[in-house]
C-alpha positions as CSV (number, residue, x, y, z in Angstrom):
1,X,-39.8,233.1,-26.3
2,X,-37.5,230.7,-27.8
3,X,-38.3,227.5,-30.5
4,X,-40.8,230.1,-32.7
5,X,-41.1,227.4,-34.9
6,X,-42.2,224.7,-32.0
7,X,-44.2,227.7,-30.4
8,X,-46.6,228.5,-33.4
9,X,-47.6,225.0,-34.0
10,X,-48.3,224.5,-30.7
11,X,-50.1,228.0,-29.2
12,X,-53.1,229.9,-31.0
13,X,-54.2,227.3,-33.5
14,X,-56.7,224.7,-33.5
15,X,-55.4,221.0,-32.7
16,X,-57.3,217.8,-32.9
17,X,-55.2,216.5,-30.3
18,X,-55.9,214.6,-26.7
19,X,-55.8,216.6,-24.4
20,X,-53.3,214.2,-22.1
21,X,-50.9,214.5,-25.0
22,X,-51.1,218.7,-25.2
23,X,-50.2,218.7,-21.0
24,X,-47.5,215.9,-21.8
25,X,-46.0,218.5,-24.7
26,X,-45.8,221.3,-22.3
27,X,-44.6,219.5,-19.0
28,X,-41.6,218.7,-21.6
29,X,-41.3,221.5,-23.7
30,X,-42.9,224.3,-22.5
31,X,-40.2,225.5,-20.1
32,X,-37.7,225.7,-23.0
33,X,-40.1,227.5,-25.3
34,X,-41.2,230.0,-22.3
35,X,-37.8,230.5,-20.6
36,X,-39.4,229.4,-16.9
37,X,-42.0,226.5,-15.6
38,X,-45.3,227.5,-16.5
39,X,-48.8,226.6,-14.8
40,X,-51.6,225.1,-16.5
41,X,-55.0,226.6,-15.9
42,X,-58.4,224.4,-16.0
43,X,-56.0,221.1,-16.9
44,X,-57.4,218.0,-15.5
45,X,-56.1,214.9,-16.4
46,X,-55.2,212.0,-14.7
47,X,-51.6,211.1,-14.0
48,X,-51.8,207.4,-15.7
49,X,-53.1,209.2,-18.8
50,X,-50.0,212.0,-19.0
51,X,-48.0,208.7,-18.7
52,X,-49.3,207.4,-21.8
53,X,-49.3,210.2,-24.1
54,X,-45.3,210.7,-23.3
55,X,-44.9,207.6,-24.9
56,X,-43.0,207.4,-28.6
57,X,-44.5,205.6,-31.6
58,X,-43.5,202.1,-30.8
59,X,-42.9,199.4,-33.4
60,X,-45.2,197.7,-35.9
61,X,-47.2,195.3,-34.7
62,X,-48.5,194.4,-38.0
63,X,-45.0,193.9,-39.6
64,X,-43.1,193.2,-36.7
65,X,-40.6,195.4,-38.0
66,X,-40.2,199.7,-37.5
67,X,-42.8,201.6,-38.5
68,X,-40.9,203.8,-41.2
69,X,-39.2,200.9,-42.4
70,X,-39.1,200.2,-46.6
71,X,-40.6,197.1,-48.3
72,X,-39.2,194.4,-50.0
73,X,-39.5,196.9,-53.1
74,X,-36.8,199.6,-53.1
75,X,-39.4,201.6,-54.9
76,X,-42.3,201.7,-52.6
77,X,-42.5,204.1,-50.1
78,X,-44.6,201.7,-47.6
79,X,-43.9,198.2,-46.5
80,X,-45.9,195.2,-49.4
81,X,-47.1,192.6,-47.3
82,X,-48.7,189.8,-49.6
83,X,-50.1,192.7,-51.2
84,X,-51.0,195.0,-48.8
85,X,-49.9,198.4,-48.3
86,X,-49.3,199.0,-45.0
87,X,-49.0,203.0,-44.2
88,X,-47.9,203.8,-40.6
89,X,-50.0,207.2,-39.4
90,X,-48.0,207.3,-35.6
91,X,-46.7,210.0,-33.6
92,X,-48.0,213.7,-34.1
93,X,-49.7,214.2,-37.0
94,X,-48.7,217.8,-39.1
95,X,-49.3,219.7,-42.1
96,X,-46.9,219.8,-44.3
97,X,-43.2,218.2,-44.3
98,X,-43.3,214.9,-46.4
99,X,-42.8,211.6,-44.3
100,X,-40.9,213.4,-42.0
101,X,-39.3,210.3,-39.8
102,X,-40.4,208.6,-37.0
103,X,-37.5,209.8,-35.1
104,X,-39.0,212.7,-35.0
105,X,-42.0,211.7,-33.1
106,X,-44.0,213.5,-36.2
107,X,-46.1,212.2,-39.3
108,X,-47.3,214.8,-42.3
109,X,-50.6,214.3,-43.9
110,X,-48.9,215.8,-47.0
111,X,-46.4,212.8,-47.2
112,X,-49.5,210.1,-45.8
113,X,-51.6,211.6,-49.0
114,X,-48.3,210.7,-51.6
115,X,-48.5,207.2,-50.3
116,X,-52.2,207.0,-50.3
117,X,-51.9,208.0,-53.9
118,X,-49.4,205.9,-54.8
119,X,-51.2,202.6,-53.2
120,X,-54.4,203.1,-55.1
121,X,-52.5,203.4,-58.7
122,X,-50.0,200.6,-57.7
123,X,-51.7,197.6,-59.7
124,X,-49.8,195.7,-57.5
125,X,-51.1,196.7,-53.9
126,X,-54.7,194.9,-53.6
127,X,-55.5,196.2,-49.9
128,X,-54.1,199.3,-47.8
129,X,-53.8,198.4,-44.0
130,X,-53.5,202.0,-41.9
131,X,-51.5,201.3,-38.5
132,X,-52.6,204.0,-36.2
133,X,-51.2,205.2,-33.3
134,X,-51.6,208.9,-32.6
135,X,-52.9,211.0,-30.5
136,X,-54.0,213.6,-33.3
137,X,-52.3,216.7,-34.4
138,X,-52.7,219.5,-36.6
139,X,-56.4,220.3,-37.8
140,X,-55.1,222.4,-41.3
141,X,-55.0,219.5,-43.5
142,X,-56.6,216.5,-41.5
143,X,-60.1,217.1,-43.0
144,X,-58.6,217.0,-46.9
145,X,-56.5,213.6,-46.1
146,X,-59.7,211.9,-44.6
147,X,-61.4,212.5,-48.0
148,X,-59.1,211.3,-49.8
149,X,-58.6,207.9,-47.7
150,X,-62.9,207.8,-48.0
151,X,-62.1,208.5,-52.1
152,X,-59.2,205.2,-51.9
153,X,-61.4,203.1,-50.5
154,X,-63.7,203.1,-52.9
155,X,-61.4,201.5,-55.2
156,X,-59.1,199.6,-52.5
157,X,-60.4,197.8,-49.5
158,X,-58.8,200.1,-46.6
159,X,-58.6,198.8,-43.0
160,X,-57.5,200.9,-39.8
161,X,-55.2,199.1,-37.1
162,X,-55.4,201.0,-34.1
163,X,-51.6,199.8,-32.4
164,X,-52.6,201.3,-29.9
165,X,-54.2,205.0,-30.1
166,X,-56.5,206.8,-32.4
167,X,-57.8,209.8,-31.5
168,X,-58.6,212.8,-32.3
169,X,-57.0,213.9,-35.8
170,X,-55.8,210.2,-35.8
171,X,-59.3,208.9,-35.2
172,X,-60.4,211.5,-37.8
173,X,-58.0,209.6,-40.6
174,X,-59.3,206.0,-38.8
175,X,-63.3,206.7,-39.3
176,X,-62.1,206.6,-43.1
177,X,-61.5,202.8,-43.0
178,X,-63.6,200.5,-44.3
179,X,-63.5,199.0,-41.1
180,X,-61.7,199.6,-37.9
181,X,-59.7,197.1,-35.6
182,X,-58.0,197.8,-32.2
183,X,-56.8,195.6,-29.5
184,X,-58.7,195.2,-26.5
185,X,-56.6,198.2,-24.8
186,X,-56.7,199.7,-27.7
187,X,-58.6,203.8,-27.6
188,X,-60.4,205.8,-29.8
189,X,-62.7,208.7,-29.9
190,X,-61.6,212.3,-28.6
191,X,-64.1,213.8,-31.3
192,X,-63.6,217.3,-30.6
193,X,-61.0,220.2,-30.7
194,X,-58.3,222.2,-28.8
195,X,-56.5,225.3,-28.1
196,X,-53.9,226.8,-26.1
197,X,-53.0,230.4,-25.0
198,X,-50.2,232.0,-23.5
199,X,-50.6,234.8,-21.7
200,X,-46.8,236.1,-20.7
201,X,-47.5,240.0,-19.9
202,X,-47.3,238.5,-15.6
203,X,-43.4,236.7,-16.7
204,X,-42.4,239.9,-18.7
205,X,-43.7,242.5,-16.2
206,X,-41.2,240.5,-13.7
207,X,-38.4,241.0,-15.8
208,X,-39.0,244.7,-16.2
209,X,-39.9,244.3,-20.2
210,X,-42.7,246.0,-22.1
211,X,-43.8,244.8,-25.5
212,X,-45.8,247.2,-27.4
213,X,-47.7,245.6,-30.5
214,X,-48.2,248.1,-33.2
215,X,-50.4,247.0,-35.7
216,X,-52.9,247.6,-38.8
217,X,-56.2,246.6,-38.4
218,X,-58.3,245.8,-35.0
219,X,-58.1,242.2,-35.0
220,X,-54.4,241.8,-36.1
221,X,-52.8,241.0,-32.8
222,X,-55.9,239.4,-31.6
223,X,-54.8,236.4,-28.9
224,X,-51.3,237.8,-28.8
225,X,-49.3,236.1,-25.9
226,X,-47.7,239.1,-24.6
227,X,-51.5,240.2,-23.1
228,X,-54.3,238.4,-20.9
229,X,-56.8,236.5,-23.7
230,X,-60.0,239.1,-23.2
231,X,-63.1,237.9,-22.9
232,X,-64.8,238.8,-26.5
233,X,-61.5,237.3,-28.1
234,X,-62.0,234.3,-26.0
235,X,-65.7,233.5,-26.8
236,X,-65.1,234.5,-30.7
237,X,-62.2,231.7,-30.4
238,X,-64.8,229.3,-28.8
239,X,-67.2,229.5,-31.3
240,X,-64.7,228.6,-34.0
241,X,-63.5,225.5,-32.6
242,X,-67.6,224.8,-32.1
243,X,-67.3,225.5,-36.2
244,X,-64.3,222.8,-36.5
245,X,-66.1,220.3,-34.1
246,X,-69.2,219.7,-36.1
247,X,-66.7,219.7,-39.0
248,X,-64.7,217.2,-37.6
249,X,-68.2,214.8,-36.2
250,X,-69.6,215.3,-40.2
251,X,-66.0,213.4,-41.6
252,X,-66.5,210.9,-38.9
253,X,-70.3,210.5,-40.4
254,X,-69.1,210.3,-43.7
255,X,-66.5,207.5,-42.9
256,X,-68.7,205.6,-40.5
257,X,-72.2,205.8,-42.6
258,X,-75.0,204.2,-39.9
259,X,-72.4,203.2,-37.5
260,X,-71.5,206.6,-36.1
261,X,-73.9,209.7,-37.1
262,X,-73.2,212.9,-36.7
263,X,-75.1,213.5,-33.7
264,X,-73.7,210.3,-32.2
265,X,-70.1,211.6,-32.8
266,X,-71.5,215.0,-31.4
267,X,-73.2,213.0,-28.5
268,X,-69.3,211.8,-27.4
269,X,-68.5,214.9,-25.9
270,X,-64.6,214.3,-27.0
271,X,-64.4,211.5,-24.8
272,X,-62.1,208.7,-25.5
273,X,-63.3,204.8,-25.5
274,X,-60.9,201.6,-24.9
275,X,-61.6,198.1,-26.2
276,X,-65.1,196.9,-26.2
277,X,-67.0,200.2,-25.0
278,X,-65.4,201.6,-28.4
279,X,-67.6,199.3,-30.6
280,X,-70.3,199.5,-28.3
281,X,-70.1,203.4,-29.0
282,X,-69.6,202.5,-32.9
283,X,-66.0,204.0,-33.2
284,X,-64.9,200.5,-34.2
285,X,-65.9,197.6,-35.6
286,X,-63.6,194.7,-34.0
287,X,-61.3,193.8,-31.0
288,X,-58.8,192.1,-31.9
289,X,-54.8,191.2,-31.9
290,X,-53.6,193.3,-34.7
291,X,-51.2,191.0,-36.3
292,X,-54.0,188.4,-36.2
293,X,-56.3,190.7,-37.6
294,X,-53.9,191.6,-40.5
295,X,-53.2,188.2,-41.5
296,X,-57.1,187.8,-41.9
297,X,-57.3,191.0,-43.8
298,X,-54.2,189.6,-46.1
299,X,-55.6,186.2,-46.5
300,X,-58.8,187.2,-47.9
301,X,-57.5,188.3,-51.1
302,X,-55.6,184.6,-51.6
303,X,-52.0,184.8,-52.5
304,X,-50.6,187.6,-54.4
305,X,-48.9,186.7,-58.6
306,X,-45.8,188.0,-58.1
307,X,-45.0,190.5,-60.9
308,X,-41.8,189.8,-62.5
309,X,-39.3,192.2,-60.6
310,X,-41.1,192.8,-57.9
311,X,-40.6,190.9,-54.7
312,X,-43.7,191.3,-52.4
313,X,-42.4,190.8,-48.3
314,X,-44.1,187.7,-46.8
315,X,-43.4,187.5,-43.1
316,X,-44.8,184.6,-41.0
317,X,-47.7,186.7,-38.9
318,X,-48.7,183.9,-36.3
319,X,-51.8,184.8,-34.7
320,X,-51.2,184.7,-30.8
321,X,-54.1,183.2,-29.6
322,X,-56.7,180.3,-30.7
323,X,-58.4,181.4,-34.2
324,X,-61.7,181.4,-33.2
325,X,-60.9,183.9,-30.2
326,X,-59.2,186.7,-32.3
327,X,-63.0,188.5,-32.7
328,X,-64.0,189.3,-29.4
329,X,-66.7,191.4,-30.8
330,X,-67.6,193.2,-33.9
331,X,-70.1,195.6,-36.1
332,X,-71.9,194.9,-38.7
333,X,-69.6,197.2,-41.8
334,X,-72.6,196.5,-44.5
335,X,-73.0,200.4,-45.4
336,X,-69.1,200.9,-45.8
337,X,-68.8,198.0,-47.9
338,X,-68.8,198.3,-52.2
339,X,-72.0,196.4,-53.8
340,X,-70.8,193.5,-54.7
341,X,-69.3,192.6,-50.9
342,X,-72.9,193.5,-49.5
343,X,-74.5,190.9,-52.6
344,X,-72.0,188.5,-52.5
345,X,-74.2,185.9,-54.4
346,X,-74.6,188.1,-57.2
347,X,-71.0,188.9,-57.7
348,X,-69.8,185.4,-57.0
349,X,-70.7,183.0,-59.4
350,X,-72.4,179.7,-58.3
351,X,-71.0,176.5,-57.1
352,X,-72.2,174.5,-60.2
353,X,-70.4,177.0,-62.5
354,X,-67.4,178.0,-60.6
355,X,-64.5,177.3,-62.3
356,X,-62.7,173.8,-61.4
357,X,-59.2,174.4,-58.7
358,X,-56.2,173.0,-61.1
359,X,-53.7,170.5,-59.7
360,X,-50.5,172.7,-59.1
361,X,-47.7,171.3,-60.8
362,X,-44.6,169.8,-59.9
363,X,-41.6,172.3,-59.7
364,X,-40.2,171.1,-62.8
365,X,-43.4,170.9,-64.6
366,X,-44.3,174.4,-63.5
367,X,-40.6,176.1,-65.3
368,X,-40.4,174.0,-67.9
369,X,-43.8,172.7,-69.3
370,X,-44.9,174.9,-72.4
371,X,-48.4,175.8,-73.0
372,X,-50.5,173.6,-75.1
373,X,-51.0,174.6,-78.8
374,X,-54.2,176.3,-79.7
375,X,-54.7,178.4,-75.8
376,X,-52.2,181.4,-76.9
377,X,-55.0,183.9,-77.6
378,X,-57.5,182.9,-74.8
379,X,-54.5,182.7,-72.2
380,X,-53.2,186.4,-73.4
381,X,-54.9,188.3,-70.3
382,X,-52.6,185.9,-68.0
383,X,-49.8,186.0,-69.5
384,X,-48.1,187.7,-66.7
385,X,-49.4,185.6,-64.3
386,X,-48.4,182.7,-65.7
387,X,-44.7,183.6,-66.3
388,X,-44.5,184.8,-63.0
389,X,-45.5,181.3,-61.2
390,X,-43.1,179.4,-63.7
391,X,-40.8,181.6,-63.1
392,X,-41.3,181.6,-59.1
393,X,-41.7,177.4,-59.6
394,X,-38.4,177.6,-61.2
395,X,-36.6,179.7,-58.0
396,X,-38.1,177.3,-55.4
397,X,-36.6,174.2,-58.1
398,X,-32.9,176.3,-57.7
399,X,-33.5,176.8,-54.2
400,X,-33.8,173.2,-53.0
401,X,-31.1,171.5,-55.3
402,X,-28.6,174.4,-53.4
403,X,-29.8,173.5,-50.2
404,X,-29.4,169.5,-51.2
405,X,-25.3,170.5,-51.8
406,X,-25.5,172.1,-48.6
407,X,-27.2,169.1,-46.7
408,X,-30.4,170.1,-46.0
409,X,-33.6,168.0,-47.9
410,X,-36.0,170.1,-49.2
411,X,-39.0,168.9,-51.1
412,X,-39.5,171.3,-54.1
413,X,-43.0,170.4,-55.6
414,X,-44.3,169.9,-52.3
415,X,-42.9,173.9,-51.2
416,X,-44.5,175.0,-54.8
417,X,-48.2,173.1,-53.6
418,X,-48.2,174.6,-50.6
419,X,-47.0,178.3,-52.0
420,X,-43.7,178.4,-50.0
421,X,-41.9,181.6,-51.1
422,X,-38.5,182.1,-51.9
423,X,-37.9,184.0,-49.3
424,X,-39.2,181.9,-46.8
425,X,-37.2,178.4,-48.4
426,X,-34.1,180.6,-47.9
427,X,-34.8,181.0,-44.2
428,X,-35.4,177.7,-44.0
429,X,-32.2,176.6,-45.5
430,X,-30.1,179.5,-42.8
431,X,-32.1,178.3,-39.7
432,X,-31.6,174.9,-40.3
433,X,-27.9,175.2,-41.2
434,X,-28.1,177.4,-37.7
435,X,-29.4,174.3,-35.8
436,X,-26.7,172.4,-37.0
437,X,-24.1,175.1,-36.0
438,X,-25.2,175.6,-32.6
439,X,-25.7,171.3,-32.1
440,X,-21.7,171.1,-33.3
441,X,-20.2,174.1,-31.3
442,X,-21.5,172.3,-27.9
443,X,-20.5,168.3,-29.5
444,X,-18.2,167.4,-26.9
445,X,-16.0,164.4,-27.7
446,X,-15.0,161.6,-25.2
447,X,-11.8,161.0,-24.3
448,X,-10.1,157.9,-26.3
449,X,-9.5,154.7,-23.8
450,X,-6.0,153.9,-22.1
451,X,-4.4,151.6,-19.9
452,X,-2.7,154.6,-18.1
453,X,-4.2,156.1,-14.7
454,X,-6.4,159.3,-15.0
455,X,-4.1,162.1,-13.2
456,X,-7.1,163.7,-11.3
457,X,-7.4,160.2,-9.9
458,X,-3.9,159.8,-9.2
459,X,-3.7,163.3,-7.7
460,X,-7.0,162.6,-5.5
461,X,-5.7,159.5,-4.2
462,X,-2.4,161.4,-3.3
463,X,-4.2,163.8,-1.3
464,X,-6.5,160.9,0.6
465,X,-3.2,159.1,1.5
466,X,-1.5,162.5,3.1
467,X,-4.6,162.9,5.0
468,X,-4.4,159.7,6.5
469,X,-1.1,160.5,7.8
């Protein structure tokens, strides 16, 4: 057998995997690992489906940039979006190996947990978005990872975008959420649990080589490949995948609360729902367009302060369609929600008392206006806040008087009202300097008047008088 390493994470352990993905492995791999084709007994699964699962992680749809890309902050190891985390869980999901790469097709929960971890004690991040799209993976570890995304969100709202699959270990991470979002082909489900084994005694006895096991206790080579899978071993190995099953349906309880019980997720037989049949079935609580969706989810915290020294990555994220169609349907969240978001009136205070909007300053006012005498003490807690918008204010100021030597008009307090980044004034500036680049290269001047004859006149005249002849 070659590729051990490949072999014993694919054959003799339990996988929370789809099925379509497991048959798309082997039609690839599973010639190289066994030497010669091999043939796939009690494998149903339609062709379209096989197509799918062959499929690579793609890009994000939430940042429209890679998946394993870096933020804006060289330290984080997950893109900041206006204060979101956003932590990719795409490709095969495994054990152990860090972040791995998405090059490699393969996603740890060992290196998903470090950036969980590091989310929730960032006092910067307000929100963690998970972008999903897996089709499951390794079941040692899954179950501990899903705790600990239940445990983060108790402190940290944490969505679920499904871009486009998540199922089975990846739906196992997804239930986790606070709420769950996936596009209208967007699947999850495939609550259950696999296994594959070789049997290669018929490919070695054509070769004319015997493998004798010698081993130390009656169960030790149990499920070997170099034997047919006898029955006794065979039910024993069924019952423990029954055992992982109702495991893996009682994290899905725990994540879901009254949306998905754990007879419902039980009840699903593994199977796997797209678009609206997967609220219907209470494995999601939205359709929706991703990137629409995130923007939502980023709005509703209001704009981020921006610590000083740390830049937070604000890409436009232009909902495709109409505002009031991005919710095509959705679930009541109310038992995955913290108390104060299911009693909003008695965390919010009232509209009588709530505290007046100020007037945002001018972009000179905001760097250089001190604060009054007499507010040091009571403004201490803000302190931080404060410098940062002055010291933002006084960027957007610089900003604009550059682009004015370059030509381009920019209104600075206006930019500061509306909270107009940096970042985003400085794309301004190159795209419209780019406009005006492109309009000059295709200026074409006309030709200063003269008395004399054009030649391509002269020489068509020329011709017309030799034709004539």
């Amino acid at each position: 057998m070659h590729h051990a390493q490949i072999a014993q994470r694919a054959f003799d352990t339990p996988l929370m995997i789809a099925p379509a993905k497991a048959l798309a492995f082997l039609s690839g791999l599973g010639p190289r690992i066994a030497g010669q084709e091999i043939r796939f007994d009690g494998a149903a699964v339609p062709e379209p489906d096989l197509i799918i699962a062959r499929q690579t992680a793609r890009a994000s749809l939430i940042g429209g940039d890679l998946v394993g890309r870096r933020g804006a902050d060289a330290d984080a190891p997950f893109p900041i979006i206006d204060g979101v985390a956003v932590i990719a869980i795409a490709g095969t999901l495994v054990h152990r190996g860090a972040w791995i790469g998405q090059s490699s097709g393969l996603t740890s929960y060992e290196g998903l947990a470090a950036q969980i971890d590091a989310a929730v004690h960032d006092p910067a991040i307000r929100g963690i978005a998970l972008e999903i799209d897996s089709f499951g993976g390794e079941v040692a570890g899954a179950f501990d990872l899903a705790d600990r995304i239940r445990a983060a969100r108790a402190k940290k709202p944490v969505h679920a975008f499904l871009a486009e699959h998540a199922l089975s270990a990846g739906y196992a991470l997804a239930s986790q959420a606070t709420r769950i979002t996936l596009p209208r082909t967007g699947a999850a489900g495939s609550i259950g649990v696999i296994t594959m084994h070789t049997d290669m005694s018929g490919m070695l006895a054509q070769k004319g080589v015997a493998v004798t096991l010698i081993h130390a206790g009656a169960q030790k080579a149990d499920g070997n490949p170099y034997a047919a899978l006898p029955e006794g071993i065979r039910d024993r190995l069924q019952s423990e995948l029954e055992d992982l099953r109702i495991l893996f349906a009682e994290t899905v309880a725990a994540g879901r609360g009254a949306r998905m019980t754990r007879d419902a997720a039980l009840a699903t037989e593994a199977a796997v729902f797209r678009g609206a049949a997967a609220i219907e079935a209470g494995l999601a609580d939205a359709v929706a367009d991703p990137r629409a969706a995130f923007r939502a989810f980023a709005d509703s915290f209001g704009r981020p302060a921006l610590p000083v020294g740390r830049p937070t990555k604000s890409p436009t994220l232009s909902p495709p369609h109409p505002k009031q169609e991005m919710i095509m349907s959705d679930q009541s969240d109310t038992d995955a929600r913290t108390p104060d978001q299911q009693n909003p009136q008695a965390a919010a205070p009232s509209a009588a008392h709530a505290p007046t909007q100020p007037v945002a300053p001018t972009a000179e006012q905001a760097a250089a206006e001190p604060p009054a005498p007499g507010t040091a003490a009571a403004a201490a807690p803000h302190d931080a806040t404060a410098d940062a918008i002055r010291a933002e204010a006084a960027e957007v100021a610089a900003i604009c008087a550059q682009a004015a030597k370059l030509g381009v008009a920019l209104d600075a307090a206006d930019a500061v009202r509306r909270g107009v980044s940096p970042d985003a004034l400085r794309g301004q500036i190159l795209d419209s300097l780019a406009a005006r680049s492109d309009a000059s290269g295709i200026l074409a001047s006309a030709p200063a008047p003269t008395n004399k004859p054009s030649p391509l006149v002269t020489a068509a005249r020329k011709s017309a008088d030799s034709a004539q002849r």
